[in-house]
ROGULO-14492 format. One record per residue: residue number from 1; residue in three letters; y, x, z of N, C-alpha, C in turn. Coordinates in pm, 1 decimal. Atoms other than C-alpha are relative to their C-alpha. Layout:
! ROGULO-14492
NODE  num  residuo        nY        nX        nZ       caY       caX       caZ        cY        cX        cZ
NODE  NUM      ALA         Y         X         Z         Y         X         Z         Y         X         Z
...
! end
This chain:
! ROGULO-14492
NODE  num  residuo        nY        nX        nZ       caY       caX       caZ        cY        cX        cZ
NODE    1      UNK     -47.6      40.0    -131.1     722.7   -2680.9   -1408.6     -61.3      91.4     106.6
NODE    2      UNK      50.8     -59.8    -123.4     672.5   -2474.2   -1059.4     -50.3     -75.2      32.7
NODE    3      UNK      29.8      83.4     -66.7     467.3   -2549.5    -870.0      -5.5      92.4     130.3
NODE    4      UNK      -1.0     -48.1    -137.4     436.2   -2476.8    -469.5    -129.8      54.6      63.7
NODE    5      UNK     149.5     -17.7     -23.4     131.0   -2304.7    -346.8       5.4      86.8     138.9
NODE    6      UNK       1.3     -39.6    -162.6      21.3   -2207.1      21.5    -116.0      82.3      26.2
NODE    7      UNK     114.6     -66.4     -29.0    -251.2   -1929.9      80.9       5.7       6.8     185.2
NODE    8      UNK       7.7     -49.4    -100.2    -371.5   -1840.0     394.8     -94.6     119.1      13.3
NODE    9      UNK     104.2    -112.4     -42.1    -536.5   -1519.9     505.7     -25.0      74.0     168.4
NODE   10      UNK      32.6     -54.2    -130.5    -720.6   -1357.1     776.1    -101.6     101.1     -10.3
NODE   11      UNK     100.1    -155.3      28.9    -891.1    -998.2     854.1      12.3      63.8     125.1
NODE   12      UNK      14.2     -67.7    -187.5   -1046.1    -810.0    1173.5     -67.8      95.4     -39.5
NODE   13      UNK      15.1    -146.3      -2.2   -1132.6    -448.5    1231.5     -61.6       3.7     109.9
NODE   14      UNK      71.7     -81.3    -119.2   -1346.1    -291.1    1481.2     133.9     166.1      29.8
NODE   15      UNK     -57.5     -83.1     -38.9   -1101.8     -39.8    1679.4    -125.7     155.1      18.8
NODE   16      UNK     126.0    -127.1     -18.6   -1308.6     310.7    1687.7     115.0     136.2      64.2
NODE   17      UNK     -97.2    -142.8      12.2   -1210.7     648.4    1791.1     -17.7      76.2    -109.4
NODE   18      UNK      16.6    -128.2     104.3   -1189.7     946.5    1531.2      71.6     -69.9    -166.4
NODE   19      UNK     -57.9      63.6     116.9    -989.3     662.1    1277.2     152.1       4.5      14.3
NODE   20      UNK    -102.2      -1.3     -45.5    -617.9     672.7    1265.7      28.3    -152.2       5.5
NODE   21      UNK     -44.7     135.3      67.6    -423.1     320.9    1291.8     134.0     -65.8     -76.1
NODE   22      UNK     -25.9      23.7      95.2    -281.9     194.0    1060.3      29.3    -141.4     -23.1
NODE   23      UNK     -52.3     117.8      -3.2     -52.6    -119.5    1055.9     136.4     -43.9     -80.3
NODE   24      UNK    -123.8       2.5     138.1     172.7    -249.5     767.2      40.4     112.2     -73.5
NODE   25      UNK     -91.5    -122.8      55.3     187.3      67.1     642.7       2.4      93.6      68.4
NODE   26      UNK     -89.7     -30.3    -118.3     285.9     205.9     955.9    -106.1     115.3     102.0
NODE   27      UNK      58.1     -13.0     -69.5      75.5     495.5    1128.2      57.9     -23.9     151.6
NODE   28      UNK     -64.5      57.6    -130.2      84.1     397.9    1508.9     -70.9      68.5     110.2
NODE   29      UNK      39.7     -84.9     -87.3      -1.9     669.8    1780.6     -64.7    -105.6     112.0
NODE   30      UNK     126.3      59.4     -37.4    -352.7     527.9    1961.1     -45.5      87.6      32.0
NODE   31      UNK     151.3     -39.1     -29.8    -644.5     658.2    2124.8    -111.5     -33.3    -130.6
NODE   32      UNK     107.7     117.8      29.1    -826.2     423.1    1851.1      31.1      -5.2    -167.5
NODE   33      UNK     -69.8      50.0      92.3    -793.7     340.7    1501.6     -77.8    -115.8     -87.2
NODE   34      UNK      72.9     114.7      43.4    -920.9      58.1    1269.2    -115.4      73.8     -67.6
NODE   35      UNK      94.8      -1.3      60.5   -1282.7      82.2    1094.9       1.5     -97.3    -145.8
NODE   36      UNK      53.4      27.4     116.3   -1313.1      32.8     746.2     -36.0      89.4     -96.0
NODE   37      UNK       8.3     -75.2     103.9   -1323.0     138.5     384.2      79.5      19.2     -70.0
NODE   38      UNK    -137.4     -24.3      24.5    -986.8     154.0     317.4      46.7      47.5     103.0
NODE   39      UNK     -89.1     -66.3    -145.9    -713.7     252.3     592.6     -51.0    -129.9      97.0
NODE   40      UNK     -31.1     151.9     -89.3    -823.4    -122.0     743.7      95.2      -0.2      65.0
NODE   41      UNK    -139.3      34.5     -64.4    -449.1    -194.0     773.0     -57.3    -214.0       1.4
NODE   42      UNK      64.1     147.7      10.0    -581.7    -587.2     881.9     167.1     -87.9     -28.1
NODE   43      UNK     -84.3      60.7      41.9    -211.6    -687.2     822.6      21.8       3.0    -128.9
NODE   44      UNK     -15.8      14.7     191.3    -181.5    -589.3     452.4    -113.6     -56.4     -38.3
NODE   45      UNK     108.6      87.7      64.2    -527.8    -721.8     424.8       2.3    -187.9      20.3
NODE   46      UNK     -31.1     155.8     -50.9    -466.0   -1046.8     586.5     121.0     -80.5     -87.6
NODE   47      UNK     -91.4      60.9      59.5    -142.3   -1083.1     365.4     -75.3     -11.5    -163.4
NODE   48      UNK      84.3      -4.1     112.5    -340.1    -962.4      63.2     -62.0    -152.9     -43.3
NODE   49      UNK      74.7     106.8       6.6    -574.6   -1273.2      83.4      34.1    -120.0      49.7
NODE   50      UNK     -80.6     157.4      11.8    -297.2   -1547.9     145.4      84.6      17.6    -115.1
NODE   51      UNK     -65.6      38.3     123.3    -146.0   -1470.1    -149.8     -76.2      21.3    -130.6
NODE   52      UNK     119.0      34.2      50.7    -456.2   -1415.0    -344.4     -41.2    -125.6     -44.3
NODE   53      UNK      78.3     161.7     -34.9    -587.6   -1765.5    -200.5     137.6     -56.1     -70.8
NODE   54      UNK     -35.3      24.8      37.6    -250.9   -1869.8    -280.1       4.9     -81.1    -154.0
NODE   55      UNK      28.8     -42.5     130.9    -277.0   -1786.6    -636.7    -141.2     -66.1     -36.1
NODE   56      UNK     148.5      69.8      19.9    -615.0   -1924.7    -635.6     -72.9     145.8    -102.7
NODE   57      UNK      28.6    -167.2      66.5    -703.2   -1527.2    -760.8    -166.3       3.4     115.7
NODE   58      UNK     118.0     -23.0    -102.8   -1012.8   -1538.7    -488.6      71.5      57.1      89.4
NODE   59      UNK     -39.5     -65.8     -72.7   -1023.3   -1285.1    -236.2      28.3     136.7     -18.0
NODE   60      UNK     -14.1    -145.5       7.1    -970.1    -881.1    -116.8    -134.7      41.4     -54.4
NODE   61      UNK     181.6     -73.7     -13.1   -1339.5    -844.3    -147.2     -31.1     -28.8    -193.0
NODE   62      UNK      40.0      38.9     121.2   -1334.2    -980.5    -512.3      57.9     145.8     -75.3
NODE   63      UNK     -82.9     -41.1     105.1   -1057.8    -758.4    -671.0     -10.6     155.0      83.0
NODE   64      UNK     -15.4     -99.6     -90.3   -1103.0    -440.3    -368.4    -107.1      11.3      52.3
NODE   65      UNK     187.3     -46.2     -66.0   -1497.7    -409.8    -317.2      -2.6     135.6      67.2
NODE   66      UNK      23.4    -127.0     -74.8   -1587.5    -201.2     -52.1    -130.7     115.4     -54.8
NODE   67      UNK     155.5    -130.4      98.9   -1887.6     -56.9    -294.0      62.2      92.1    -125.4
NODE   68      UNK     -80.5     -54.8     129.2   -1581.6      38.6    -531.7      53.3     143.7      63.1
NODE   69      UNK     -31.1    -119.1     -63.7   -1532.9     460.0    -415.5     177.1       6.9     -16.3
NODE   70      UNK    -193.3       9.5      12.9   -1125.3     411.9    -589.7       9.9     -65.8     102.7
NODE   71      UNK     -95.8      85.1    -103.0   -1042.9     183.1    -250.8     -66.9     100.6      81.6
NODE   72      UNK       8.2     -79.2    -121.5   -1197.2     449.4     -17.3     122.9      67.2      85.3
NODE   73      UNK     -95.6     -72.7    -102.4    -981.8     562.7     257.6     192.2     -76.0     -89.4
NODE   74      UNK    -106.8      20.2      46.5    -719.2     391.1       5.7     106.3    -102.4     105.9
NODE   75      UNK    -100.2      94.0     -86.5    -361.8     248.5     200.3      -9.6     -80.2    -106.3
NODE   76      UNK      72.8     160.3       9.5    -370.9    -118.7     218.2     183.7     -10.1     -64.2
NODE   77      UNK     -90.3      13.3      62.1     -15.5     -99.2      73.4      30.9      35.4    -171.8
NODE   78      UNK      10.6      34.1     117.7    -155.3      -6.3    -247.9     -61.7     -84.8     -41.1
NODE   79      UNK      79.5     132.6      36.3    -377.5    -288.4    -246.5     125.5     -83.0     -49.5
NODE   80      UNK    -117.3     102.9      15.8     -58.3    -494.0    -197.4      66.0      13.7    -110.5
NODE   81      UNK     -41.6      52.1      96.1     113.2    -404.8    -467.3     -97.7       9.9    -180.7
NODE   82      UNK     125.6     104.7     109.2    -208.7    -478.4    -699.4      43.6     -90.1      50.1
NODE   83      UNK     -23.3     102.5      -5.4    -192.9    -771.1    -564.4     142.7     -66.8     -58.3
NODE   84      UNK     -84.7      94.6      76.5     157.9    -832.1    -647.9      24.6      27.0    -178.7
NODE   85      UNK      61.7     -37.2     148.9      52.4    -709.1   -1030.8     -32.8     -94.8     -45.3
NODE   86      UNK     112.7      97.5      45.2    -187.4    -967.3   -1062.6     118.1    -144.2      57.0
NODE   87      UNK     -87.8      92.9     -40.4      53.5   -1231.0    -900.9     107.8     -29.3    -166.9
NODE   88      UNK    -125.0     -16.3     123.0     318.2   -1139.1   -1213.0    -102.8     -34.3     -95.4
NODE   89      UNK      49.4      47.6     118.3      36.4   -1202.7   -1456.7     -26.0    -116.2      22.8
NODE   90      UNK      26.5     118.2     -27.9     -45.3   -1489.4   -1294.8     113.1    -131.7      -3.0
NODE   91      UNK    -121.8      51.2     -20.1     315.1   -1608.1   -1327.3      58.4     -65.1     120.0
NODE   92      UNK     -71.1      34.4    -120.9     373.8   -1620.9    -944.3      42.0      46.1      99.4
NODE   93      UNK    -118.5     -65.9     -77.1     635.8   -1558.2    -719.5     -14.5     -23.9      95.9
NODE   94      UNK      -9.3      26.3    -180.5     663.6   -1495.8    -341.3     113.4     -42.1      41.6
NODE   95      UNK    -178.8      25.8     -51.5     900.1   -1667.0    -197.5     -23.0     -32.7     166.3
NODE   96      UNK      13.3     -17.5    -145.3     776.5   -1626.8     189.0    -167.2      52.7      53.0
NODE   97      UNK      90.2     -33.6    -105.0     524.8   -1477.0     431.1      -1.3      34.8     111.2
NODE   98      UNK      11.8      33.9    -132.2     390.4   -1533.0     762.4     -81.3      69.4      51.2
NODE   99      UNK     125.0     -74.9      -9.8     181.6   -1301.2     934.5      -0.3     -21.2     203.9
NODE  100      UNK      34.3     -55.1    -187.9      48.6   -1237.7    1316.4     -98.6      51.1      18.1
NODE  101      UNK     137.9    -132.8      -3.4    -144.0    -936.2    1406.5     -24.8     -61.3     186.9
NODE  102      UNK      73.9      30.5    -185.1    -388.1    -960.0    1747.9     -47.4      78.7      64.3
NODE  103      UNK      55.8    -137.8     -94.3    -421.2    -677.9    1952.9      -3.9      -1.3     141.4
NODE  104      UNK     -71.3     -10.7    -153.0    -393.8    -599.8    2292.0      86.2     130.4      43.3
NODE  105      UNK     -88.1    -168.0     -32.0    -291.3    -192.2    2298.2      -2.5      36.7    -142.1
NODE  106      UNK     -61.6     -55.4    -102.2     -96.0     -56.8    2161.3     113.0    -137.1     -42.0
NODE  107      UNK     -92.8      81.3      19.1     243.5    -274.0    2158.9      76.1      83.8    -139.2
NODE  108      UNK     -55.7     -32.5      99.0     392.6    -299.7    1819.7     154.3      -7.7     -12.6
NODE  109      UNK    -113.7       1.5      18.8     728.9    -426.6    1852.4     101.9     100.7     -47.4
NODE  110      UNK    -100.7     -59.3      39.5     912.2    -129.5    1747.8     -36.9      41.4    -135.7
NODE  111      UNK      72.2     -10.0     131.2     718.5     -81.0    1422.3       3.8    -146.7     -83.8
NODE  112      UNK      35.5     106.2      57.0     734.6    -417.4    1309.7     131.9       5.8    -197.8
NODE  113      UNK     -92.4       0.6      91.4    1054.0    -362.1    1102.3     -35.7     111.6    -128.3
NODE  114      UNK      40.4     -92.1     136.0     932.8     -61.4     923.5    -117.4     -56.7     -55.3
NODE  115      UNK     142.7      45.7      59.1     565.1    -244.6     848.6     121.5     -86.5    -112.3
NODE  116      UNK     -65.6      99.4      62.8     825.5    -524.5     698.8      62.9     109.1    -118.1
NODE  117      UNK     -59.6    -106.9     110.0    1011.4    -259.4     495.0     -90.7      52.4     -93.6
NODE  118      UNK     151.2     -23.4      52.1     675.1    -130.8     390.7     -62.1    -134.1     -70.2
NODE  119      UNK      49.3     147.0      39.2     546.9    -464.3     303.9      94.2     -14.7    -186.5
NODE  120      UNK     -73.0      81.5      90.9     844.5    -610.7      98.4      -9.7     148.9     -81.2
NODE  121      UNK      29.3     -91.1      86.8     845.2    -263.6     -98.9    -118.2      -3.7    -126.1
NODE  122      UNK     101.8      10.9      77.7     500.9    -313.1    -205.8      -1.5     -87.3     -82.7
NODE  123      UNK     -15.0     142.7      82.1     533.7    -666.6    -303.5      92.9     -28.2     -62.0
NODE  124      UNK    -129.6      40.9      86.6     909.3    -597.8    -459.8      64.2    -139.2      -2.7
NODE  125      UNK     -83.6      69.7     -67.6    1039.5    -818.0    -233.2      85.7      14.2      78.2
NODE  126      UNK     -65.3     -23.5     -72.3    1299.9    -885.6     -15.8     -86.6     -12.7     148.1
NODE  127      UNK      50.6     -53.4    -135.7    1270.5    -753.1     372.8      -3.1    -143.6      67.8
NODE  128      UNK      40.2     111.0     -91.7    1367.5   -1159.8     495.1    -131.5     -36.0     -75.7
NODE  129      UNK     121.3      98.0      56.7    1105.0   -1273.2     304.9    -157.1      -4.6      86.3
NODE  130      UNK     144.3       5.8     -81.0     796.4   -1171.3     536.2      65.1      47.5     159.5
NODE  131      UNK     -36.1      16.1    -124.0     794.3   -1235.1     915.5    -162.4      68.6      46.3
NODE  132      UNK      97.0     -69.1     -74.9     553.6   -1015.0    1112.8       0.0     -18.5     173.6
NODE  133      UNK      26.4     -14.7    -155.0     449.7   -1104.7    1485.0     -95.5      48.6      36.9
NODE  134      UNK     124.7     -19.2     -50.0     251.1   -1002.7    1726.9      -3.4     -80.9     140.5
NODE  135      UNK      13.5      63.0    -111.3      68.5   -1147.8    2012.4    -129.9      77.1      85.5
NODE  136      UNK     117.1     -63.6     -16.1    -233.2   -1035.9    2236.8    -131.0     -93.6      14.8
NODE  137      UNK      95.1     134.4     -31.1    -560.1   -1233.9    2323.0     -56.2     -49.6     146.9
NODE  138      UNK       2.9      44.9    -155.8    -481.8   -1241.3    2712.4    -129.7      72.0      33.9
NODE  139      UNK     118.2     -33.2     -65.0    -778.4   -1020.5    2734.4    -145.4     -95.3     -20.3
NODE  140      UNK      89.1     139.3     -45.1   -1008.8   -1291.1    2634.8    -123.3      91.1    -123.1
NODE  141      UNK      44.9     -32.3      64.7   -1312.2   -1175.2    2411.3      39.0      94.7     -67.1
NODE  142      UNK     -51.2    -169.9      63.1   -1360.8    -835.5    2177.7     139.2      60.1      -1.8
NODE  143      UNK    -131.8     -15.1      44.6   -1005.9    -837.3    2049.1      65.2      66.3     136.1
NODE  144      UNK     -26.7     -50.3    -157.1    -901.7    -851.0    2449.6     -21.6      82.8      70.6
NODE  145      UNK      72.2    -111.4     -58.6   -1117.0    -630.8    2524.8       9.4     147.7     -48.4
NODE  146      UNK     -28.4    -146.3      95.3    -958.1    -367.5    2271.0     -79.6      50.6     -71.2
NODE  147      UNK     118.3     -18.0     109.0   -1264.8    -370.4    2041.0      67.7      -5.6    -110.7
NODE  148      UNK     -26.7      47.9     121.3   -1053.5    -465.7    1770.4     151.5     -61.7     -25.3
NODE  149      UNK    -130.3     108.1      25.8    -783.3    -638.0    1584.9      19.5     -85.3    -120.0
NODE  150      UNK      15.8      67.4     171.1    -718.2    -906.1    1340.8     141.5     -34.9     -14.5
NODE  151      UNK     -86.6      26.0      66.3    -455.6   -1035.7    1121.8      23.1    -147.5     -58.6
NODE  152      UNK      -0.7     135.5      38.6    -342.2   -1382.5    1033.2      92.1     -35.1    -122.8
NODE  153      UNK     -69.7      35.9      51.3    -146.0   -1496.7     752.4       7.7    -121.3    -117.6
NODE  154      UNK     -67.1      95.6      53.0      58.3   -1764.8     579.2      74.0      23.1    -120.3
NODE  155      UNK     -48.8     -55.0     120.1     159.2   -1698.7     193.8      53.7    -152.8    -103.4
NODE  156      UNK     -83.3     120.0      50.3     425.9   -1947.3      44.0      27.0      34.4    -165.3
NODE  157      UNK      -4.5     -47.2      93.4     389.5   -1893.5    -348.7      81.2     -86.9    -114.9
NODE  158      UNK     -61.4      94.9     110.8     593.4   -2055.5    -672.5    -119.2      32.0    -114.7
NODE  159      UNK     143.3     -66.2     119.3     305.4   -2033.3    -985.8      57.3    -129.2    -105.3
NODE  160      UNK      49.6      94.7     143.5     350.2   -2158.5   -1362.0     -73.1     -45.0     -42.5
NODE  161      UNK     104.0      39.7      10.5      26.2   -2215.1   -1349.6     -60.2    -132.7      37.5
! end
């Protein structure tokens, strides 16, 4: 019998200069780019670890250690489709995702469709299947302040398990 399973994930970056950025996939002409040990795309990571959690697989940090040199500088769109690897052994299927990135600069809206294209590729899904927004944080703390950005997401899974 299926059963229905609901991850959620979430992931924040320190904005820096001398990094490119890097969103769904998607480079995105900045002053700024994310800080990590991968591309810190915080939307593929944030989706990463709702369908992970989903899955009840743990997290990014379990299966994508930042002490592991193979994820260096690695795009967060090959994470994703590990992740959807391990999903298929796990016998489970995506059947939706929810995401919302938090920035303040730069505005994504015209990138959102190719991150989505990018996305469902990785995960060998379809393009309705994941919804990407964005919003800003009114200026309110780091994020507001363009220190940074995080990622939110909502991962709707089917599992034989």
């Amino acid at each position: 019998m299926n059963k229905i399973r609901i991850g959620f994930g979430y992931d924040i970056h320190k904005l820096v200069k001398g990094r490119k950025l890097i969103l769904g996939g998607v480079e995105i002409k900045h002053t700024k780019g994310l800080l990590g040990h991968s591309d810190a795309d915080v939307l593929c990571h944030a989706i990463a670890d709702s369908l992970l959690g989903a899955a009840n697989l743990g997290d990014i940090g379990k299966h994508f250690p930042n002490t592991n040199k193979k994820w260096k500088d690695c795009s967060s769109l090959v994470i994703l489709k590990q992740v959807s690897i391990l999903l298929k052994i796990n016998k489970s299927k995506i059947i939706n995702i929810d995401s919302t990135l938090v920035l303040e600069k730069p505005k994504i809206s015209n990138y959102t469709l190719q991150m989505q294209k990018n996305i469902a590729k990785s995960l060998s899904i379809k393009i309705n299947s994941i919804s990407i927004k964005a919003t800003t944080n009114e200026k309110l703390g780091d994020i507001g302040k363009g220190k940074g950005a995080s990622a939110y997401s909502v991962a709707t899974i089917t599992s034989q398990k």
